[in-house]
C-alpha positions as CSV (number, residue, x, y, z in Angstrom):
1,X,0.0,0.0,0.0
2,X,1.1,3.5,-0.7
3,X,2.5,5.3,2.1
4,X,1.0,9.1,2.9
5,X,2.9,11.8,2.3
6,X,2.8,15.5,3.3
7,X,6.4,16.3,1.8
8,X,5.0,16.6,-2.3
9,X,7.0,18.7,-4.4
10,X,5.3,20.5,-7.3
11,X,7.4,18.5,-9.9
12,X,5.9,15.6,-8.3
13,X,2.4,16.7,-8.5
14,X,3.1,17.8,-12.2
15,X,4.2,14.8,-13.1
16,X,1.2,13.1,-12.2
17,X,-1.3,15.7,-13.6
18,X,0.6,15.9,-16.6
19,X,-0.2,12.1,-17.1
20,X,-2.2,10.8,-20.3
21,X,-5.5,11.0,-19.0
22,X,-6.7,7.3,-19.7
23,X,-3.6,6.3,-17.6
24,X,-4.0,8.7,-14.7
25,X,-7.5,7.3,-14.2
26,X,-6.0,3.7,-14.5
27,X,-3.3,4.5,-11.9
28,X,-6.2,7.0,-9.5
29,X,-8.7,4.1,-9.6
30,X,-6.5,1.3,-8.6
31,X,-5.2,3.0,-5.6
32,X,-8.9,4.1,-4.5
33,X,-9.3,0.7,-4.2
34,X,-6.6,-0.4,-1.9
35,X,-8.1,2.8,0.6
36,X,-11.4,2.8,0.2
37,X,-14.3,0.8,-0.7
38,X,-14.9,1.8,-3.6
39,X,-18.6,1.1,-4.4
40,X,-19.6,3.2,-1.6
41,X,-20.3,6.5,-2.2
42,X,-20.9,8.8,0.8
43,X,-23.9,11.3,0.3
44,X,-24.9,14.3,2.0
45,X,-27.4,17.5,2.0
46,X,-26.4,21.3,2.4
47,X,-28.4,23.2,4.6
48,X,-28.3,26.8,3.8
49,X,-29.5,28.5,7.5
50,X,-27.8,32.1,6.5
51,X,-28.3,33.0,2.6
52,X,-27.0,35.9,1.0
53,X,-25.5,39.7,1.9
54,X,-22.3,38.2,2.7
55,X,-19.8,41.1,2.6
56,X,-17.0,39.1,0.7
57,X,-16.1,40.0,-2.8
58,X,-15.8,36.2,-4.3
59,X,-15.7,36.7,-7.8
60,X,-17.9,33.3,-8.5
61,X,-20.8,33.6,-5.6
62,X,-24.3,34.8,-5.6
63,X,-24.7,35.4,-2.3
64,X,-21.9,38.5,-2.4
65,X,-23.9,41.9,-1.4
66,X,-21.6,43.4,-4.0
67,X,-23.0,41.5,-7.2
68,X,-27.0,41.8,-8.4
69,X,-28.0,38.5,-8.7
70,X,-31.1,35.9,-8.5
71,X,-30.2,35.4,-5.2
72,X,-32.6,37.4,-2.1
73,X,-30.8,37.4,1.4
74,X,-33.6,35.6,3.8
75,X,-33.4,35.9,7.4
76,X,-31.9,32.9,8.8
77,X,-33.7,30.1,9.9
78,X,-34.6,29.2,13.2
79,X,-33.1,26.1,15.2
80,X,-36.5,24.3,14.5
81,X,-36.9,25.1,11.1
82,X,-33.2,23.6,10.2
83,X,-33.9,20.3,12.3
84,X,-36.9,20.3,10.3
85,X,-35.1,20.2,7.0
86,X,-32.4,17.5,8.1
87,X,-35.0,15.3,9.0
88,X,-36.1,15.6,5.7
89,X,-33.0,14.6,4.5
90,X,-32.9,11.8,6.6
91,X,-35.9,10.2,5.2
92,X,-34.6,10.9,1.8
93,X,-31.5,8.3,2.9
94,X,-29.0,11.2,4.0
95,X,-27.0,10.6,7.2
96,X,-25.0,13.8,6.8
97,X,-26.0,17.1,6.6
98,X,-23.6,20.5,6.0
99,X,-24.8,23.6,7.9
100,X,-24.0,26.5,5.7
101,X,-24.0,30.4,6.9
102,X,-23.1,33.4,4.2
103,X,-20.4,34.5,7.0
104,X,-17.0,36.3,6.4
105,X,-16.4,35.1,10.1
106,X,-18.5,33.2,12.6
107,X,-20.1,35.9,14.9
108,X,-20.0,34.9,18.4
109,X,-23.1,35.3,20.6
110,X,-26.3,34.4,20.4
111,X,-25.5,33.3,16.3
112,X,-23.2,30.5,17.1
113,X,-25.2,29.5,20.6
114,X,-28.1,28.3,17.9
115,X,-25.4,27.2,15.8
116,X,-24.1,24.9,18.3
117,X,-28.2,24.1,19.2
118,X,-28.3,23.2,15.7
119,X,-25.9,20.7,15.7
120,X,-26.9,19.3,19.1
121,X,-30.8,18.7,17.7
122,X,-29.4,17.1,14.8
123,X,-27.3,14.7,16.3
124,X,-30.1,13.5,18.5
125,X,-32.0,12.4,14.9
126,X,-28.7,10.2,14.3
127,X,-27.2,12.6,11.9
128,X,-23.7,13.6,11.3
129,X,-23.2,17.2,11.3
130,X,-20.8,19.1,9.3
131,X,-20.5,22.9,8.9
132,X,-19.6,25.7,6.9
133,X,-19.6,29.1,7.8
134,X,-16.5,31.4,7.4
135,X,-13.5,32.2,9.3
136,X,-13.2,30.7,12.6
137,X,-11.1,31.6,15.9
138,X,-9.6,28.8,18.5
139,X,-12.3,29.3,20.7
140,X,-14.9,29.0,18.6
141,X,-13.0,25.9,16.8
142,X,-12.9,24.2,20.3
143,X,-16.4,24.5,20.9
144,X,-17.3,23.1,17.4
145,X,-15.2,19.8,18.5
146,X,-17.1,19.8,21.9
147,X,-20.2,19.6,19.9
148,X,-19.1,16.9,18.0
149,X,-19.3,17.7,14.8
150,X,-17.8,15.3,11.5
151,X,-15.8,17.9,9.9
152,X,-15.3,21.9,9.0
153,X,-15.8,23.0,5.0
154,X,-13.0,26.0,4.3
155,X,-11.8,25.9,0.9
156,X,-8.8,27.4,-0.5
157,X,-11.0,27.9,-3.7
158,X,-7.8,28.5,-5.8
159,X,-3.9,28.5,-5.5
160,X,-2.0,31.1,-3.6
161,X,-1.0,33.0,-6.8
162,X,-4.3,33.6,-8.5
163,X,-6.4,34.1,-5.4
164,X,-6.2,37.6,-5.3
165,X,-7.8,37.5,-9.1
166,X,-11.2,35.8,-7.2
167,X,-10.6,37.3,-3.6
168,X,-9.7,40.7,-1.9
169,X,-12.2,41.1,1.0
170,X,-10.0,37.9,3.0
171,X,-6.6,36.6,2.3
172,X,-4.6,33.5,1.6
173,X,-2.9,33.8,4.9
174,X,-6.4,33.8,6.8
175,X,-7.8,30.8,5.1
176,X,-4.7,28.8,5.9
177,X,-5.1,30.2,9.5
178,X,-8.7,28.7,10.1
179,X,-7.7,25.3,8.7
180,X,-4.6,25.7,11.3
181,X,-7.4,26.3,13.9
182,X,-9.5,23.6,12.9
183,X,-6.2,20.4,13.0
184,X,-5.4,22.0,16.5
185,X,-9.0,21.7,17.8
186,X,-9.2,18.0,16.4
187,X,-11.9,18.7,14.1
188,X,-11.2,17.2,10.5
189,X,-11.0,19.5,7.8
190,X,-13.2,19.7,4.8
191,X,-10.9,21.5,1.8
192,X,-11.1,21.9,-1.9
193,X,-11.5,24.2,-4.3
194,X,-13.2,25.6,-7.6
195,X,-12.1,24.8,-11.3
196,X,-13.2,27.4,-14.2
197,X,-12.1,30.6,-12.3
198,X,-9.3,31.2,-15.0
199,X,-6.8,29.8,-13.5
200,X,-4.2,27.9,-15.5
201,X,-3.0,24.0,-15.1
202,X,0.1,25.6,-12.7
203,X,-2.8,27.1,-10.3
204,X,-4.6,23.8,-10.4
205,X,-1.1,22.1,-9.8
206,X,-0.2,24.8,-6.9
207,X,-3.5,24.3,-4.9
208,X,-3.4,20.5,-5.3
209,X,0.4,21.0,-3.4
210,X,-0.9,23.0,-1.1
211,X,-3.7,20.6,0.2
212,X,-1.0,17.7,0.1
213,X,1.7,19.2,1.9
214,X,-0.6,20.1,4.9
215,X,0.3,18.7,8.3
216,X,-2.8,17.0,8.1
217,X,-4.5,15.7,4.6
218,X,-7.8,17.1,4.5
219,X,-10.9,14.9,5.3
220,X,-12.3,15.3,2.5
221,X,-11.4,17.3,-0.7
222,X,-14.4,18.7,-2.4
223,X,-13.8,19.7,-6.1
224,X,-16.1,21.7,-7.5
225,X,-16.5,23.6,-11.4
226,X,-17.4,27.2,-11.7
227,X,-21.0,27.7,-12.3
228,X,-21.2,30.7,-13.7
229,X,-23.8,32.9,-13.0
230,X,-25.6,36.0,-13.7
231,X,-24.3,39.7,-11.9
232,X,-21.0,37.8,-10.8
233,X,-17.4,39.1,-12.4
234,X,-16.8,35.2,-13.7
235,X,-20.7,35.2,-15.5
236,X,-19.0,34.9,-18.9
237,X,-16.5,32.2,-17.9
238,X,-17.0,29.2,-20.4
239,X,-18.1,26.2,-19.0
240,X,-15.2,23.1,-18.7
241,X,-15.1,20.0,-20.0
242,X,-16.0,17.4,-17.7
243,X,-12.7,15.9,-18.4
244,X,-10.5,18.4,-16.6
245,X,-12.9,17.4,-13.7
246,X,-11.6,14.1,-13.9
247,X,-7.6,15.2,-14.0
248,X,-8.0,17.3,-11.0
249,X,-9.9,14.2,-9.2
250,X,-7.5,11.3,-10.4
251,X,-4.4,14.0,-9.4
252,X,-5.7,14.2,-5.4
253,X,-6.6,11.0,-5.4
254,X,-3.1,9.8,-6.4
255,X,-1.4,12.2,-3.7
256,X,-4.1,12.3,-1.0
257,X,-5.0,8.7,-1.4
258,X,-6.7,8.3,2.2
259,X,-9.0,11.4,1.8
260,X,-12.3,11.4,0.7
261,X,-13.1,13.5,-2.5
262,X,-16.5,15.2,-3.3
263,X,-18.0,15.7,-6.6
264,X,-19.2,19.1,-5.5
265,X,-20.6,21.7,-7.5
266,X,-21.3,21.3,-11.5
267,X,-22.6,17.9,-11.5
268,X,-25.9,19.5,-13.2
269,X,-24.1,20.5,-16.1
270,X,-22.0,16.8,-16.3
271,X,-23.8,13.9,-18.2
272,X,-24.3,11.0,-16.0
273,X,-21.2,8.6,-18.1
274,X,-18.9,11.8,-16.7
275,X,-19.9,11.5,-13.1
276,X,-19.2,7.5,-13.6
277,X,-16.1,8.4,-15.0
278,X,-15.2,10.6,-11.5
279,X,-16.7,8.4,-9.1
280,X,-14.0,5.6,-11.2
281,X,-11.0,8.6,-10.9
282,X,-11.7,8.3,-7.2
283,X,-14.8,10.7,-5.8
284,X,-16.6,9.2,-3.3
285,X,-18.6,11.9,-2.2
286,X,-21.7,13.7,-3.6
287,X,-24.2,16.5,-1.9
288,X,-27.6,15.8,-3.0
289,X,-30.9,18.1,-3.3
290,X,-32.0,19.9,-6.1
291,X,-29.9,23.5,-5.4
292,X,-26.4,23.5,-3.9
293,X,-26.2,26.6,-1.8
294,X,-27.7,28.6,-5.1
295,X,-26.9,26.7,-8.6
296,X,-28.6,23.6,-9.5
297,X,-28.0,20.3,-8.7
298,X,-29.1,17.0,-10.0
299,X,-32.5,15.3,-8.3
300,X,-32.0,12.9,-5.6
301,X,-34.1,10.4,-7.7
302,X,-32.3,10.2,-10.6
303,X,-29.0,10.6,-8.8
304,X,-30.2,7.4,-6.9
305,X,-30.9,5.9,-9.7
306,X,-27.1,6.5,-11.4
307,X,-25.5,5.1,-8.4
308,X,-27.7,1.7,-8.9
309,X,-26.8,1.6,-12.2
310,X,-23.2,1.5,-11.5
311,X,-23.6,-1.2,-9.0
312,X,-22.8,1.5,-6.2
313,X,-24.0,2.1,-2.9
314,X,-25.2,5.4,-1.0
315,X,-23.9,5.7,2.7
């Protein structure tokens, strides 16, 4: 079995993403099988409690208060009205659900008291509990561990180099510095990152090194492509081939092999043969429901219906 390592260089990495494609999915697949069981495919649903007026500029996202888009800020829900929702999902099959807040940073106070509710009602329906919702301080990281919860979402979103391009309102620095809260807290780390921002193969190659050369590998890497949408700076981005989806998932899965990895965002616009084609690269994650946070996302039937058709299992 492949030993984990934390010491990657870029050349490395390179190497591998440079790969012909048919063989990197060869090599990614076969090692997803010596760390993971590979038919089963872990499924969650994203709760959105706090939508919209976030004061980040994120070039990508709808819910910036800089950008005029579909989105309309709603007040956030109540304690009862997000237990409500996850035991929705838990009928639906889900045993995890992500809270999600539209925070820069989260607010202490009476906020993160029914945050920390939340997750306390939820856990007593025999749900895991992730979370994602901004910056974070050690305080406020310790108390998330007291509470229990599965893992912490904080992307780096891009590489170091063409994060300012996407991101001025927080830096590079700061996101690295929450992650650094969230391994000293014991809470695993959920953290990934976007494709389709403009970036080039050497950003894609940069972030991958930067997630594999953390003291500790993330949880779970989410990948996600840029949906584009209306009122943001990145609406006119084309849309990418499903392929460089499946290079970016086949390169963490070869260098991260113990991680999970999430098919996040963009599955809508991906035919069902190029999600088989990831979940074979190595993703063994997916967030189901029909919006994810605020762009589209396949139904849960016919999402159900895929995974029986390639003989794998939902957990």
């Amino acid at each position: 079995m492949q030993a984990i390592s934390n010491n990657w260089t870029k050349q490395q990495i390179r190497e591998i993403y440079k790969l012909p494609l048919i063989d990197l999915i060869f090599k990614a697949a076969s090692l997803h099988r010596e760390f993971h069981e590979y038919s089963k495919i872990k499924i969650s649903k994203l709760i959105s409690f706090k939508t919209g007026a976030c004061s980040q500029d994120c070039a990508y996202c709808a819910q910036s208060s800089r950008y005029t888009t579909h989105v309309i800020p709603h007040r956030s829900l109540s304690v009862e009205e997000v237990l409500n929702e996850a035991i929705e999902a838990k009928q639906e099959g889900v045993e995890r659900v992500c809270l999600s807040a539209s925070w820069r940073d989260i607010p202490d106070g009476k906020e993160f008291e029914n945050v920390l509710e939340m997750i306390s009602q939820i856990k007593k329906e025999g749900l895991s509990v992730c979370c994602t919702m901004g910056m974070m301080n050690e305080d406020q990281a310790a108390k998330l561990a007291d509470a229990g919860i599965t893992a912490y979402n904080h992307n780096l979103d891009t590489s170091d180099e063409h994060y300012p391009k996407i991101i001025t309102t927080r830096s590079y620095k700061e996101r690295l510095a929450t992650i650094d809260c969230l391994i000293n807290a014991g809470v695993q780390h959920c953290t990934g990152g976007i494709i389709g921002l403009g970036e080039t193969d050497e950003d894609r190659i940069s972030m991958i090194h930067q997630l594999a050369t953390m003291r500790k590998h993330p949880y779970t890497v989410p990948l996600n492509v840029l949906v584009p949408v209306k009122g943001t700076p990145l609406e006119n981005n084309p849309i990418l081939s499903s392929w460089e989806m499946m290079r970016m998932i086949a390169t963490v899965r070869m260098v991260m092999p113990k991680s999970m990895i999430c098919l996040a965002a963009g599955r809508k616009q991906m035919t069902e043969e190029a999600q088989a084609l990831c979940f074979l690269a190595g993703a063994n994650s997916i967030f189901v429901g029909t919006k994810l946070l605020t762009t589209p996302n396949p139904e849960i039937d016919s999402d159900m219906e895929l995974l029986k058709i390639l003989g794998l299992q939902a957990h």
